[in-house]
ZAMARGU-4260 file (C-alpha; in steps of 0.2 Angstrom, whole numbers, plus 5000, padded with zeros to 4 digits):
<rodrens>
0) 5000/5000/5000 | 5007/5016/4997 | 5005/5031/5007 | 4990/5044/5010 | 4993/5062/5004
5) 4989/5074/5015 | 4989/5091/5010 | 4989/5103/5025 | 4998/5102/5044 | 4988/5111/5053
10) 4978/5102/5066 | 4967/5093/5056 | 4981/5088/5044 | 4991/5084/5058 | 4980/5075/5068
15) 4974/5062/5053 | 4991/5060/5048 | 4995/5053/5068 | 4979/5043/5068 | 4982/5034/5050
20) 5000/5032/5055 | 4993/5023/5073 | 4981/5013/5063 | 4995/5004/5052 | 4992/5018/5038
25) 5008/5026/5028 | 5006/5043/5027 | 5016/5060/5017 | 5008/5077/5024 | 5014/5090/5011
30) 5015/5109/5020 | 5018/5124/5010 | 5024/5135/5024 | 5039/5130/5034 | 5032/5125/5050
35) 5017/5116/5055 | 5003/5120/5068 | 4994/5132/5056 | 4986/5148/5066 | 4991/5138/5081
40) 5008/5148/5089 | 5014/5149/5106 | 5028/5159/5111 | 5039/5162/5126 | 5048/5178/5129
45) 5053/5185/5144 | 5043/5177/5157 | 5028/5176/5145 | 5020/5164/5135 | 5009/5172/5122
50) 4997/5163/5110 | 4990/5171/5096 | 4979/5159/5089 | 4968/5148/5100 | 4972/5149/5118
55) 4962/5134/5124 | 4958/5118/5119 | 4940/5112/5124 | 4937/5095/5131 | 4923/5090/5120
60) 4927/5072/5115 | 4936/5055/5122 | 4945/5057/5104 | 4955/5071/5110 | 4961/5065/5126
65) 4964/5051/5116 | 4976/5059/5105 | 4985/5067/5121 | 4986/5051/5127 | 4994/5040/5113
70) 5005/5056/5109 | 5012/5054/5128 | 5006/5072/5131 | 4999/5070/5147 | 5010/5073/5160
75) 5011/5089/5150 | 4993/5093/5148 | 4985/5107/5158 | 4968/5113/5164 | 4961/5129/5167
80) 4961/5135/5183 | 4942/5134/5189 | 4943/5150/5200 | 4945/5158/5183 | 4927/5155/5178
85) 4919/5170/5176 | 4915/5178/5157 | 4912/5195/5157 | 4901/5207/5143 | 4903/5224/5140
90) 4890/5235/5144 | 4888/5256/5148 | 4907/5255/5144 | 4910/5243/5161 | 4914/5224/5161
95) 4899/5212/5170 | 4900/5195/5173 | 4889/5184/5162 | 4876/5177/5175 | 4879/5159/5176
100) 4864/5155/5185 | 4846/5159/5185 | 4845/5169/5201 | 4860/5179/5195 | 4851/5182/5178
105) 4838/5189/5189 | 4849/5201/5198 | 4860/5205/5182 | 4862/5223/5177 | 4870/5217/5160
110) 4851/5216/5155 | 4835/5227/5158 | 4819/5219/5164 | 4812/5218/5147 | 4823/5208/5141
115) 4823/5195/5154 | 4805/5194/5151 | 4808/5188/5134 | 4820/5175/5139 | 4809/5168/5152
120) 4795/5168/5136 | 4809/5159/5125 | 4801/5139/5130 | 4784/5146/5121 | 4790/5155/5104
125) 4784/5141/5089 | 4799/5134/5080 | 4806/5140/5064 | 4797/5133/5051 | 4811/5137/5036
130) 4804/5150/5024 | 4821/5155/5023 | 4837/5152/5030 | 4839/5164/5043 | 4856/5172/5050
135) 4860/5171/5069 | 4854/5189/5069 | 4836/5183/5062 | 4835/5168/5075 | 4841/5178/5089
140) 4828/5192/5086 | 4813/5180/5084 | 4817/5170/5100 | 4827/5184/5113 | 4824/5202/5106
145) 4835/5216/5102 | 4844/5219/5117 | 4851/5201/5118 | 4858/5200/5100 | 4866/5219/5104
150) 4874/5215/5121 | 4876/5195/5123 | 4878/5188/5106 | 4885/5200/5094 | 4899/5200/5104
155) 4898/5180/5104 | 4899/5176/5087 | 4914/5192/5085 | 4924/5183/5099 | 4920/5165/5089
160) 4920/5168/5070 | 4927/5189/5070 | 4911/5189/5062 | 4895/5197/5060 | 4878/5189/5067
165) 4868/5200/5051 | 4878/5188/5039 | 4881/5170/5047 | 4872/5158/5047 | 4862/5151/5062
170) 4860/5133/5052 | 4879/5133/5048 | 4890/5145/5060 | 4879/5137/5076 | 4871/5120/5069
175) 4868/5112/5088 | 4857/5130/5095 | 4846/5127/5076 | 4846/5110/5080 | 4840/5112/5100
180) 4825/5122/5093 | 4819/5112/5078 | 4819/5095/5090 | 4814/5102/5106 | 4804/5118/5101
185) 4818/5129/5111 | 4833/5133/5114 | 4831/5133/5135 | 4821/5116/5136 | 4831/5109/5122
190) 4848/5115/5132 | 4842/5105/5147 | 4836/5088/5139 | 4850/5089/5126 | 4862/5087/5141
195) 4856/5072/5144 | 4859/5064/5124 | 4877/5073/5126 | 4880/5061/5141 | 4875/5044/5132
200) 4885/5050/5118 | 4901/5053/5132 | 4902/5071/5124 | 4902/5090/5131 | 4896/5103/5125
205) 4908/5118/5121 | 4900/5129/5135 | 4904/5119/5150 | 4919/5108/5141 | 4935/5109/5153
210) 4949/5122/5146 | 4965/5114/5141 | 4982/5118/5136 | 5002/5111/5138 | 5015/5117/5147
215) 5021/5128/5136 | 5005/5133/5127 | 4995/5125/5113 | 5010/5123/5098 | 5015/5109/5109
220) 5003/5098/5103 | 5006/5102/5085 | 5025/5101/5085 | 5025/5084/5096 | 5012/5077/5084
225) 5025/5084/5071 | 5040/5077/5076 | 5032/5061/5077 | 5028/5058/5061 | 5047/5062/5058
230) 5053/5061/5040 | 5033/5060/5034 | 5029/5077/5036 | 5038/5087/5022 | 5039/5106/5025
235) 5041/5118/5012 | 5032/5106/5000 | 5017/5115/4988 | 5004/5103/4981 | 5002/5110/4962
240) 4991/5093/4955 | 4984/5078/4962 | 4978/5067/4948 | 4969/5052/4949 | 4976/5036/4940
245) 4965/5018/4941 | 4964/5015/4962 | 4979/5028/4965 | 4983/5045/4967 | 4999/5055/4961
250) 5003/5073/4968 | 5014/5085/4961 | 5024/5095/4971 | 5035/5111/4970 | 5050/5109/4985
255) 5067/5118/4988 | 5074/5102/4979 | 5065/5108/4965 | 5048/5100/4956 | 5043/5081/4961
260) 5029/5067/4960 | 5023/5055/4970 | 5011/5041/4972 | 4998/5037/4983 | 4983/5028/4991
265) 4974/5041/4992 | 4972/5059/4996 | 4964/5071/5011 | 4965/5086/5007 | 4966/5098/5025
270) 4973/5116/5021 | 4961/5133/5019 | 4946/5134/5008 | 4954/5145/4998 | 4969/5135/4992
275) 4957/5122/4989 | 4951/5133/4976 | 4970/5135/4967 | 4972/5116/4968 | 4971/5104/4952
280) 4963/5090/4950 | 4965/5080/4937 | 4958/5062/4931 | 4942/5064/4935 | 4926/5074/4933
285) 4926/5089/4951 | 4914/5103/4953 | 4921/5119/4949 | 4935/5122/4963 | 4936/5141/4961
290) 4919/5141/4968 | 4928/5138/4988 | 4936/5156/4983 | 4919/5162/4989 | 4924/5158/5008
295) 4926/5174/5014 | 4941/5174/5029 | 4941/5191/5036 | 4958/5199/5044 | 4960/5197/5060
300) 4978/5201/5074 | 4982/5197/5090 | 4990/5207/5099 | 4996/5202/5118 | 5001/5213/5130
305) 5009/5211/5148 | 5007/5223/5161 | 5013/5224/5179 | 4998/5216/5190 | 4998/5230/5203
310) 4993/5241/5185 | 4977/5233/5182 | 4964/5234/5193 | 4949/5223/5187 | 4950/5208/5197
315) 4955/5197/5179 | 4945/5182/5187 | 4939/5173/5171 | 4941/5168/5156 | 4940/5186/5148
320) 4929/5199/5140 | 4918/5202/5124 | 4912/5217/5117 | 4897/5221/5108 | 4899/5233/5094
325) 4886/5243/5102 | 4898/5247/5112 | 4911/5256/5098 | 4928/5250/5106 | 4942/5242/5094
330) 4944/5226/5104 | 4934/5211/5099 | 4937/5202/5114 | 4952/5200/5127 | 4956/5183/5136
335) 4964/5184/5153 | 4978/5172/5148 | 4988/5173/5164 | 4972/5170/5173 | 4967/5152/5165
340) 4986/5144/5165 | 5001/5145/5176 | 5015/5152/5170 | 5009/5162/5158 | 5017/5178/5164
345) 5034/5183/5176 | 5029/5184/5193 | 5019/5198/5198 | 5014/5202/5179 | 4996/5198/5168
350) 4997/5193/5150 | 4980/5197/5140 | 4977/5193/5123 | 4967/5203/5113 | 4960/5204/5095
355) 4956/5217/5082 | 4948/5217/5066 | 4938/5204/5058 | 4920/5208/5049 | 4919/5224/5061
360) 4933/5231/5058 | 4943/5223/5044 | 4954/5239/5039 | 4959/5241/5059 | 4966/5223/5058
365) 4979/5228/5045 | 4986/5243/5054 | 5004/5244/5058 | 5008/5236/5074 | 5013/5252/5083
370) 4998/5258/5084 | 4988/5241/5086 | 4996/5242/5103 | 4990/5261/5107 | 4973/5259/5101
375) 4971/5239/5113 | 4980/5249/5129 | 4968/5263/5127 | 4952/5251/5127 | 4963/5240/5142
380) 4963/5257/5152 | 4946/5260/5153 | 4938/5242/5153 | 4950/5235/5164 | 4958/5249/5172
385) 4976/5248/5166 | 4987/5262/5173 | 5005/5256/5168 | 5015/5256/5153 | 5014/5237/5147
390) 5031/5228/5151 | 5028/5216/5136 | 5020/5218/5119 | 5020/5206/5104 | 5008/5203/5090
395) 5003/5192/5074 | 4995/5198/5059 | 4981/5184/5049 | 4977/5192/5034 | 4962/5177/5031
400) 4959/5171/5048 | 4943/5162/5051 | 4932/5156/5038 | 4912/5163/5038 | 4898/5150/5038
405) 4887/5164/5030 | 4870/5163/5025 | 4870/5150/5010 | 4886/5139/5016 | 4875/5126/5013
410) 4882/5126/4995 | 4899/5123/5000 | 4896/5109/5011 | 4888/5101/4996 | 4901/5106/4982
415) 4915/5095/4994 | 4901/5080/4998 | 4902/5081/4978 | 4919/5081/4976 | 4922/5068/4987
420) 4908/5056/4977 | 4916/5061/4959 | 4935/5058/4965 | 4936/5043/4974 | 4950/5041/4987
425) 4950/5061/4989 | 4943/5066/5006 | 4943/5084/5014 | 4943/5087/5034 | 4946/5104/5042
430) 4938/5121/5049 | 4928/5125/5035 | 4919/5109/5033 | 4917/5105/5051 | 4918/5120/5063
435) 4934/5129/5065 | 4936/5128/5086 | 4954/5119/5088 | 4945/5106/5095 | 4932/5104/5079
440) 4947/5104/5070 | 4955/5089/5082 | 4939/5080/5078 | 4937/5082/5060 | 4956/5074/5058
445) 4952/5058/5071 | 4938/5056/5061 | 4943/5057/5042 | 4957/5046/5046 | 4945/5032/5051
450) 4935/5035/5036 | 4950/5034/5026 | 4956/5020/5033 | 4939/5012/5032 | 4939/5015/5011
455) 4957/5008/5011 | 4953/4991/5020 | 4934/4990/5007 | 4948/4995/4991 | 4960/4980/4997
460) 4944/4968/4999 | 4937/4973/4982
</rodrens>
């Protein structure tokens, strides 16, 4: 048997690759950039550790502890610390913790009294009948009202996708809340029976998932996955073709050696949407590639900043903030990274980890870094109180970040179910087929692999 292709080491590419290579399956991941992990990039500096892409991994599946398990990553695997629970909104330019319960709901001044009435009126609104397929801003208006899609979840879905609740798609972008409604009528009755299927199923949702990282932050689990696969991951390696020949696959690759080929079993492809849409396919009839262009990936930079602790006075006792737009600040959202993992700043010292850009502000995303760090300080000094001049500051600039399941994805989703039927042996896995959390991502690789090597064992028997 020769070996799977894999086009892409990020996680998901990553994570198949280990899991075929578990299972007995030869693989050759192809990376065009010279290091693997994708967004995911941890760096120590100073007493920090700064991440700039995800900063947690959620627990939402045995497949991932599986993976941290058979990597031998558990004696370096971490969990957030639990006195870090709180989430905090932005509202009348203050942060206030998200209630968590229904008694502080009840007392919450993050919401007026109106607008709890509609929540508690949520169980009785009809279900969606599917005239049209609404955005997250059409469901959220129909079901909670204005006040809750300005203050709660427009700043949800900007601190998710960097997106805009006007354009993504409730069906698509949040598939589990349109699915909670369609089967139980609501999203508050369907949130406490769905619990129970979650449990049978040995699954958690992403709300109450534990929050976990590695020692030295989240690249650990991509280089270590890396390194295990040795001489099989090939960096600096850009697929130009892969063709289809009988039961085989041959890629063709530009490398700093110069231009090659080689054969394979088969082929998963795991990079963005829109090198999808520059990849050749030959020896067989594919829908029209160019049309995965259409993903939109808006800009989006995070920028982490450390400051003394004795300059910041909000308490920093949870996960972070999120800010409405409403609210007209630059930051997206800030994580309070010191405050979920040890070590994650010298002692005495915070590290926060905030974002620009993204469908609100795309053009603020791309400014030089400089005055990235003016403009996040000055929204730090009012929201969180900072007084001090930061005593670390470091950034990283994703010019397509996070791909936008937007009203009509559904199209997508079916142009690769397509191209997977006509091109037998091609598979694709990844954030823009099946969610785009790190832990989605994690999942999508487990689980390709196993389908992959599935249609490998019924190729041998045919």
């Amino acid at each position: 048997m020769n070996s799977v292709a894999i086009i892409g080491a990020g996680i998901t590419g990553l994570t198949a690759g280990f899991r075929l290579h578990r299972l007995g399956v030869p693989v050759t991941v192809y990376e065009s950039s010279d290091h693997a992990g994708g967004v995911i990039r941890s760096l120590r500096q100073d007493g920090y550790l700064a991440e700039f892409g995800p900063n947690t991994l959620l627990d939402t599946s045995p497949k991932i502890r599986e993976i941290i398990r058979e990597a031998n990553l558990t004696n370096r695997l971490m969990h957030s610390d639990p006195k870090a629970s709180n989430r905090y909104l932005v509202r009348y330019r203050k942060t206030i913790a998200a209630p968590s319960t229904p008694a502080a709901f009840l007392t919450s001044e993050l919401f007026s009294p109106a607008a709890k009435f509609k929540l508690f009126l949520e169980p009785f609104k009809p279900r969606w009948h599917n005239a049209y397929e609404e955005s997250v801003a059409q469901f959220v208006l129909r079901r909670l009202g204005q006040e809750f899609l300005d203050y709660a979840i427009d700043a949800l879905v900007a601190g998710i996708y960097a997106g805009d609740p006007a354009q993504l798609s409730v069906i698509h972008g949040f598939p589990k809340l349109y699915a909670l409604e369609q089967k139980y009528g609501s999203m508050i009755k369907g949130q406490i029976l769905g619990a129970r299927e979650r449990k049978r199923r040995a699954e958690t949702s992403k709300q109450d998932a534990q929050k976990l990282s590695f020692d030295e932050g989240l690249q650990v689990l991509p280089e270590t996955l890396g390194h295990q696969l040795g001489n099989a991951l090939r960096l600096r390696h850009s697929i130009t073709l892969a063709r289809a020949e009988g039961n085989a696959w041959v890629v063709s690759f530009d490398s700093p050696q110069g231009p090659g080929e080689r054969r394979h079993s088969a082929v998963l492809y795991a990079g963005n949407a829109y090198r999808l849409a520059d990849l050749k396919i030959g020896g067989v009839t594919t829908p029209d590639l160019k049309l995965f262009s259409r993903i939109d990936y808006p800009a989006v930079t995070s920028i982490v900043l450390g400051y003394r602790r004795q300059d910041v006075a909000h308490p920093l006792d949870g996960f972070g903030m999120l800010i409405p737009k409403i609210e007209k600040f630059n930051i997206l959202g800030t994580l309070f990274s010191s405050s979920l993992f040890p070590n994650r700043a010298p002692a005495g010292h915070v590290t926060l980890t905030s974002y620009v850009g993204g469908r609100r502000q795309p053009d603020l995303a791309t400014k030089e870094a400089a005055e990235l760090y003016r403009l996040v300080d000055a929204d730090l000094r009012v929201l969180l109180g900072v007084t001090g001049q930061p005593t670390f500051r470091n950034c990283i600039h994703y010019q397509r970040a996070i791909p936008q399941y937007e009203v009509g994805y559904g199209q997508f989703k079916a142009a690769m179910d397509d191209l997977e039927k006509s091109a037998p042996g091609f598979f694709i896995a990844g954030h823009f087929r099946h969610g785009i959390s790190m832990s989605d991502s994690l999942v999508s690789g487990y689980d390709v692999a196993d389908r992959i090597n599935q249609w490998l064992a019924n190729l041998k028997e045919a």
